[in-house]
C-alpha positions as CSV (number, residue, x, y, z in Angstrom):
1,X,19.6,47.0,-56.0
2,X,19.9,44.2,-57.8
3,X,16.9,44.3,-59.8
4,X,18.2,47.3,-60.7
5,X,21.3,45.9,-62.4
6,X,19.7,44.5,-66.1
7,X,17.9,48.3,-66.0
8,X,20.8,50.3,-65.5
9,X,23.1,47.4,-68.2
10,X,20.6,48.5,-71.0
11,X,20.4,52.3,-70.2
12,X,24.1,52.4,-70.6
13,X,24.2,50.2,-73.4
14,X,21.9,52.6,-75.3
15,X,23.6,55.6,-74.3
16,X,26.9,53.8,-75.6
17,X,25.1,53.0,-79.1
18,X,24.0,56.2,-79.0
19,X,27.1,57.8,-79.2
20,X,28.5,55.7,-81.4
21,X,25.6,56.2,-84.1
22,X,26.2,59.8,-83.3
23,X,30.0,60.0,-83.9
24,X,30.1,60.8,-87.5
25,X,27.7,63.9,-87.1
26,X,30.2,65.2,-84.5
27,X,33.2,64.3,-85.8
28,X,35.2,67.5,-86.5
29,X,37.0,66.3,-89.7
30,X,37.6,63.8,-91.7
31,X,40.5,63.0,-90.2
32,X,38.8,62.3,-86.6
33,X,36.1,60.1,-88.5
34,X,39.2,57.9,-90.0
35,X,40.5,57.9,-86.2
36,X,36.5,56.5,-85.6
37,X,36.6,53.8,-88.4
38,X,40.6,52.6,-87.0
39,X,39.0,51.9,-82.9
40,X,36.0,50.1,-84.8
41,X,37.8,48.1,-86.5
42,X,40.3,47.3,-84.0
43,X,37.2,46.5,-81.5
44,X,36.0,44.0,-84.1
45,X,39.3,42.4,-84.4
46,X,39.8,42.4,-80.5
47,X,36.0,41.2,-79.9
48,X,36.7,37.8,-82.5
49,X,39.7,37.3,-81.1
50,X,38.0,37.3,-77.6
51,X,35.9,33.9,-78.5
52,X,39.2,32.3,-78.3
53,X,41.1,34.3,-75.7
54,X,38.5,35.0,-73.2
55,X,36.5,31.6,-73.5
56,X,39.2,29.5,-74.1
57,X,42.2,30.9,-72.4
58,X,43.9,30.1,-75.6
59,X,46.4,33.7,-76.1
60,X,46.9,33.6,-79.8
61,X,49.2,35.5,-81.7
62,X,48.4,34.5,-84.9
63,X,45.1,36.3,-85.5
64,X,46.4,38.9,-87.8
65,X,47.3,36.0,-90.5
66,X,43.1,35.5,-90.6
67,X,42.6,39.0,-90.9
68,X,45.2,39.4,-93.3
69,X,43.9,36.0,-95.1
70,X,40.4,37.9,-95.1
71,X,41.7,41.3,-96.6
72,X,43.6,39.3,-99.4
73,X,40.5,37.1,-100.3
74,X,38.1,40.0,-100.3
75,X,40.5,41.8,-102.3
76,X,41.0,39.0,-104.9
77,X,37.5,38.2,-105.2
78,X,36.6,41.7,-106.1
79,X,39.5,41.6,-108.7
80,X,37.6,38.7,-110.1
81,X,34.5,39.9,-110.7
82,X,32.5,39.2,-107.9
83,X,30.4,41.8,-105.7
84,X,32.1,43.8,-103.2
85,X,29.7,42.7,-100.4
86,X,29.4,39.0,-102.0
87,X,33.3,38.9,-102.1
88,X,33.9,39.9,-98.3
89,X,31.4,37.0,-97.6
90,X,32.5,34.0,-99.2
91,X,36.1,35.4,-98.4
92,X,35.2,34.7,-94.6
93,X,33.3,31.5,-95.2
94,X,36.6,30.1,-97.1
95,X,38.6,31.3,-93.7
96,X,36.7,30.0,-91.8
97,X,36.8,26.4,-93.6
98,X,40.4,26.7,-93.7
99,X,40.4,27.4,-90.1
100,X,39.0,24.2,-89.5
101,X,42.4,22.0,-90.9
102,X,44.5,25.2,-88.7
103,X,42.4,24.8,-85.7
104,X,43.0,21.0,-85.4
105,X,46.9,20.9,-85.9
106,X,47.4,24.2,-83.4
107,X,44.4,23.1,-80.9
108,X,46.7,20.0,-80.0
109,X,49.0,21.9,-78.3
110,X,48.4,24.6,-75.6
111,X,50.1,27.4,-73.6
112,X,53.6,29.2,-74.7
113,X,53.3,26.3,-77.4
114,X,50.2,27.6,-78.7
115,X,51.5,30.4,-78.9
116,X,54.6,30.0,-81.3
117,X,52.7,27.8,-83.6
118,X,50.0,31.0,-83.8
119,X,53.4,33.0,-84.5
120,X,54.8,30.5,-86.8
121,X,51.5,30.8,-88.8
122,X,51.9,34.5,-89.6
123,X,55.4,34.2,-90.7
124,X,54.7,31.5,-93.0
125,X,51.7,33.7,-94.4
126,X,53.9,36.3,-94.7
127,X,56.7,34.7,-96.8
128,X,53.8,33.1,-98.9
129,X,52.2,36.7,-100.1
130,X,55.3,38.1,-100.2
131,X,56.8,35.6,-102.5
132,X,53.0,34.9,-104.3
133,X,53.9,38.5,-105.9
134,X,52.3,37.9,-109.5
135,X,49.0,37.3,-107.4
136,X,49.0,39.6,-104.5
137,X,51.8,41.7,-106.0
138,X,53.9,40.8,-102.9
139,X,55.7,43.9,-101.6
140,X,54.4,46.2,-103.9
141,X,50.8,45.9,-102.5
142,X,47.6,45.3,-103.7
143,X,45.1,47.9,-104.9
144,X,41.3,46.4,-103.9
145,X,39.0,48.5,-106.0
146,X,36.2,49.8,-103.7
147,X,32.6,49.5,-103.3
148,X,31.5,52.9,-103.8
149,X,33.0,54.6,-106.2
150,X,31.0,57.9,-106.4
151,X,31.2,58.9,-103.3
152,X,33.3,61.3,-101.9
153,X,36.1,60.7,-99.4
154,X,33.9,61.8,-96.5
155,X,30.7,59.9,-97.6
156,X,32.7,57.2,-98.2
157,X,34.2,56.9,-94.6
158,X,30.6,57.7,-93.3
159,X,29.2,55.1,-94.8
160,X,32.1,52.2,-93.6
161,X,31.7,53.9,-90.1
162,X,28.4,52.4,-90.0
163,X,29.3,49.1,-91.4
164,X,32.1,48.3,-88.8
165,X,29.5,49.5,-86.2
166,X,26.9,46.9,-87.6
167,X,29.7,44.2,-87.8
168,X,30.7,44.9,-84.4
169,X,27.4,44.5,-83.1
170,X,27.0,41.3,-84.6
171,X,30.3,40.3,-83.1
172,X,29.1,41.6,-79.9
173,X,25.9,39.7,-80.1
174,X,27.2,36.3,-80.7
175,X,29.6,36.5,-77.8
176,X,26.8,37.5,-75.4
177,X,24.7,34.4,-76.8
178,X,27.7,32.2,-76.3
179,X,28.3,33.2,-73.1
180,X,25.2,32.3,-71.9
181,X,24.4,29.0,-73.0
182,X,25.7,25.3,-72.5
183,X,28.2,25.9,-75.1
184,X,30.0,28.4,-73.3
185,X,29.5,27.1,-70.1
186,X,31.9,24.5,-71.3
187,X,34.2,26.5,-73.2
188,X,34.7,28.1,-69.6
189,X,35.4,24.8,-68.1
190,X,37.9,24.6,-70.6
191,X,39.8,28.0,-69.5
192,X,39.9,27.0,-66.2
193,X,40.8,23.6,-66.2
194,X,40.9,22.1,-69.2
195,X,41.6,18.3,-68.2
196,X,38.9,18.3,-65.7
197,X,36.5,19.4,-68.0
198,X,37.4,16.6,-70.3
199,X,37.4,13.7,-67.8
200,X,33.9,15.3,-66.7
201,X,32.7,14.4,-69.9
202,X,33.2,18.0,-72.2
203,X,34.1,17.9,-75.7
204,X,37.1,19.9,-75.0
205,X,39.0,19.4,-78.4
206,X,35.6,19.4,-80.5
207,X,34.6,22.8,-78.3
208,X,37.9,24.8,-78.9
209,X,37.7,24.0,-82.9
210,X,33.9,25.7,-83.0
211,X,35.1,28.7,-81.5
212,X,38.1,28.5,-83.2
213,X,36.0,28.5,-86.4
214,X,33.5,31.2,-84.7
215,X,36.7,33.4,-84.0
216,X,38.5,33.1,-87.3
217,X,35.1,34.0,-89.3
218,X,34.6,36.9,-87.4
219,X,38.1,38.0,-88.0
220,X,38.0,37.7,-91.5
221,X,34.8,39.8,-91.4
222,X,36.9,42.5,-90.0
223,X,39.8,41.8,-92.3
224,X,38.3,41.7,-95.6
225,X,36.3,45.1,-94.6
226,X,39.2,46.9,-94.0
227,X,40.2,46.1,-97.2
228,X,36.9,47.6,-98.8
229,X,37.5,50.1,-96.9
230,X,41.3,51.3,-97.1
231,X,42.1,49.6,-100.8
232,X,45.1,49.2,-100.0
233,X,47.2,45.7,-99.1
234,X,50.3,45.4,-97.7
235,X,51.6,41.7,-96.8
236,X,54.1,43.3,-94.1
237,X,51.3,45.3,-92.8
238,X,48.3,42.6,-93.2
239,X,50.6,39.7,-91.5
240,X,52.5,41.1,-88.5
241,X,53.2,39.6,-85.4
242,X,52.7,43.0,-83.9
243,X,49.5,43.5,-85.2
244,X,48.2,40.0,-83.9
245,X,49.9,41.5,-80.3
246,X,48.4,44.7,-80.6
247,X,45.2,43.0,-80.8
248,X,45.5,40.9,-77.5
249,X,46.7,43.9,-75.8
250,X,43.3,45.6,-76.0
251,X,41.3,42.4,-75.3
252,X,43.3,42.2,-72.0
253,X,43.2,45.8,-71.2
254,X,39.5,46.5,-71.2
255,X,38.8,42.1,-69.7
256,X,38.8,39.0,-71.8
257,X,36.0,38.0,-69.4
258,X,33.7,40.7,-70.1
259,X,31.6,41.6,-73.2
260,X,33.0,45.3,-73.9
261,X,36.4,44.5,-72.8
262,X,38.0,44.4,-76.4
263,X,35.7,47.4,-77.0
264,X,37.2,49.5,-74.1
265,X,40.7,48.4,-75.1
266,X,40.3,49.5,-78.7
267,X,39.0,52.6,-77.4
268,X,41.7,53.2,-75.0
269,X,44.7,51.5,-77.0
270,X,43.3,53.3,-80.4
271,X,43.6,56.4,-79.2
272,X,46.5,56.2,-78.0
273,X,48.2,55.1,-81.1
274,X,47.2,57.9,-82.9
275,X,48.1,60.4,-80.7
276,X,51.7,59.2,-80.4
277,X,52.0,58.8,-84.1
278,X,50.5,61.9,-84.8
279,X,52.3,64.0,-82.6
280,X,55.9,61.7,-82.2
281,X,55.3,60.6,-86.0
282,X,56.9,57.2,-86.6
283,X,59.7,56.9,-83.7
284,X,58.5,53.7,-81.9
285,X,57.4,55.9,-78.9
286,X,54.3,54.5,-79.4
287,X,55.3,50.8,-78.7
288,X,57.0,52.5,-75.7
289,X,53.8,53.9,-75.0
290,X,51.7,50.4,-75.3
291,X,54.1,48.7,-73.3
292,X,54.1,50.4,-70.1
293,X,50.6,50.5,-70.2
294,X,50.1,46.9,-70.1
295,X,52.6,46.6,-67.5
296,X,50.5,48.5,-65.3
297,X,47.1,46.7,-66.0
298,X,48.8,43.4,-65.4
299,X,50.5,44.9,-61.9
300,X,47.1,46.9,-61.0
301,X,44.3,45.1,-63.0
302,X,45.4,41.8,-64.0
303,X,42.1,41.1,-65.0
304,X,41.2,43.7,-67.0
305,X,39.9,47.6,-66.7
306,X,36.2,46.5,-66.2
307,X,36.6,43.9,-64.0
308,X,38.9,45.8,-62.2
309,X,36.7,49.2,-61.4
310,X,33.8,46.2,-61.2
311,X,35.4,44.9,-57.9
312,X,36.4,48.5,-56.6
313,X,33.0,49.2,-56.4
314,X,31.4,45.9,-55.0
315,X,34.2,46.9,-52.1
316,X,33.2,50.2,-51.7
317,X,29.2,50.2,-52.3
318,X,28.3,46.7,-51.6
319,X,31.2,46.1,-48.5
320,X,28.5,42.8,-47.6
321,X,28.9,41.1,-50.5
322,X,32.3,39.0,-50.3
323,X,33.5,35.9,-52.1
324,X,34.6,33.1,-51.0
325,X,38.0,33.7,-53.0
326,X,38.7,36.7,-51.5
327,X,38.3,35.1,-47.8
328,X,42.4,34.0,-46.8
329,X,42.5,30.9,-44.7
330,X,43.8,32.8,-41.9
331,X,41.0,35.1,-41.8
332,X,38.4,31.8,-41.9
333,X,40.1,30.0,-39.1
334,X,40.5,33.6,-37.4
335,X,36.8,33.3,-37.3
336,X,36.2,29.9,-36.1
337,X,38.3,30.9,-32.9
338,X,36.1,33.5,-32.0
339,X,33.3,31.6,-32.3
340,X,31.9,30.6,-28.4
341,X,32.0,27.1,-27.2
342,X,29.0,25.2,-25.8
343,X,29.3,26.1,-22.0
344,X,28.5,23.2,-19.3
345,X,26.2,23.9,-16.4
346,X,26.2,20.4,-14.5
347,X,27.2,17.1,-14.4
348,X,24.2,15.8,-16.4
349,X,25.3,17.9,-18.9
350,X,28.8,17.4,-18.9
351,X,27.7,13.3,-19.3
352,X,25.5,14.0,-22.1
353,X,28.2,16.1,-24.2
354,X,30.7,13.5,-23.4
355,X,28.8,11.1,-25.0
């Protein structure tokens, strides 16, 4: 069985592509393929914010502000005469060097403290664009003018389908690679006990800044084609705390420990977003929605969807195969009870074990 495992990974890692890839020819309007490029796009966002979250243990908030900084840099870049394609790139590289000066000042600091300075970085973001309005024309948005110009609406959403499904491949890829080698191996170390790992010898501080960098890159990736994509900029919408939240929601609903936990998140928590909005409109039923369902996952599945349904079958197809963790200490000394004692048959015997 278990050579079986890699086999049966791939085959549903191609049938997943596969449908993916296949999406656009099935969708049944334009409106559904829209609904297609929105879950992409929040898989790419919840897949770069997983090289933080699900390495590190580091729960930021503040990832919409990257994405946002992303949109707005692609966006003024194109104003400016570079290259659509050219613009989105060197918009992420200047992220992800300005990451490097963020990533050093909030690394310093960690749990519910990380997580307000992550906060505190999208509000500050937010007054700046707001207030910046001759630039980013502040609460009025920001038109970015788009790649493709002569293409119809539908052609137009075909072809960014594809891209987000490229970019999230790439996103995909890296984390796999990460998670398998030294690198991550110590980023791991990190997330479960982060002053061991240091006095062990890790680069802990050096470690977290990489993926920091890593995840803020990627995030801008995502940010800045959204812009391409939608044209459209708006600083309340680009820089919102709920955003950043909506984000870590799907990472923790589908597994921050798993490779297509953010995917199965976005899928789940996409969907759902647009059915309450389309059928409730804009009452905050939705929120309502979100909420409960992340109540449950953390009562239920505190670690996530896949790894979740992952145990429930170990238990139920492979009853043998039991960790250590899951062993109480009253089951283990239950065990050494039952265990028989060496019996004594004589005296020569009874000498020799007291001895």
């Amino acid at each position: 069985m278990r050579r079986r495992g890699p086999a049966v990974r791939l085959v549903a890692l191609a049938i997943g592509a596969a449908l993916i890839l296949a999406f656009p020819a099935v969708a049944a309007n334009p409106y559904m393929l829209t609904v297609g490029i929105g879950i992409l796009n929040y898989a790419v966002l919840a897949t770069a914010w997983n090289f933080v979250g699900g390495f590190t243990g580091y729960i930021s908030l503040g990832h919409g502000a990257l994405a946002g900084l992303g949109a707005y840099g692609t966006g003024l870049l194109v104003v400016a005469g570079l290259p659509s394609f050219v613009a989105l790139g060197v918009a992420a590289a200047i992220v992800a060097v300005l990451a490097i000066p963020i990533g050093v000042a909030a690394l310093r600091v960690r749990g519910a403290s990380f997580v307000i300075v992550s906060i505190a970085l999208v509000l500050i973001l937010l007054l700046v664009f707001q207030s910046w309005a001759q630039v980013t024309g502040g609460s009025r948005g920001f038109v970015v003018p788009r790649p493709f110009p002569d293409l119809h609406r539908a052609e137009h959403h075909r072809v960014f389908f594809f891209l987000f499904a490229g970019l999230l491949a790439v996103a995909l890829a890296t984390w796999w690679l990460i998670d398998r080698s030294h690198f991550g191996l110590g980023l791991k170390a990190i997330r479960e006990d982060e002053d061991k790992a240091q006095s062990l010898g890790i680069p802990t501080f050096a470690a977290k800044l990489v993926v920091f960098v890593v995840s803020a890159a990627f995030t801008a990736l995502g940010g800045g084609l959204y812009a391409l994509w939608f044209g459209d900029l708006d600083p309340v919408f680009q820089f919102s705390v709920l955003s950043g939240s909506t984000t870590v929601l799907m990472a923790l609903l589908g597994g921050v420990r798993h490779l297509f936990g953010p995917l199965l998140g976005a899928l789940v928590v996409g969907v759902g977003l647009e059915y309450f909005k389309l059928e409730y409109g804009d009452t905050p039923l939705h929120l309502v929605a979100t909420g409960v369902l992340l109540g449950g996952v953390v009562m239920f599945m505190p670690e996530g969807v896949i790894p979740g349904l992952s145990g429930l079958f170990k238990r139920w197809f492979a009853p043998g195969e039991v960790s250590i963790r899951e062993v109480t200490a009253a089951a283990l000394l239950d065990a050494n009870r039952r265990e028989p004692e060496p019996r004594v048959t004589d005296r020569a015997d009874a000498t020799e074990a007291g001895r």
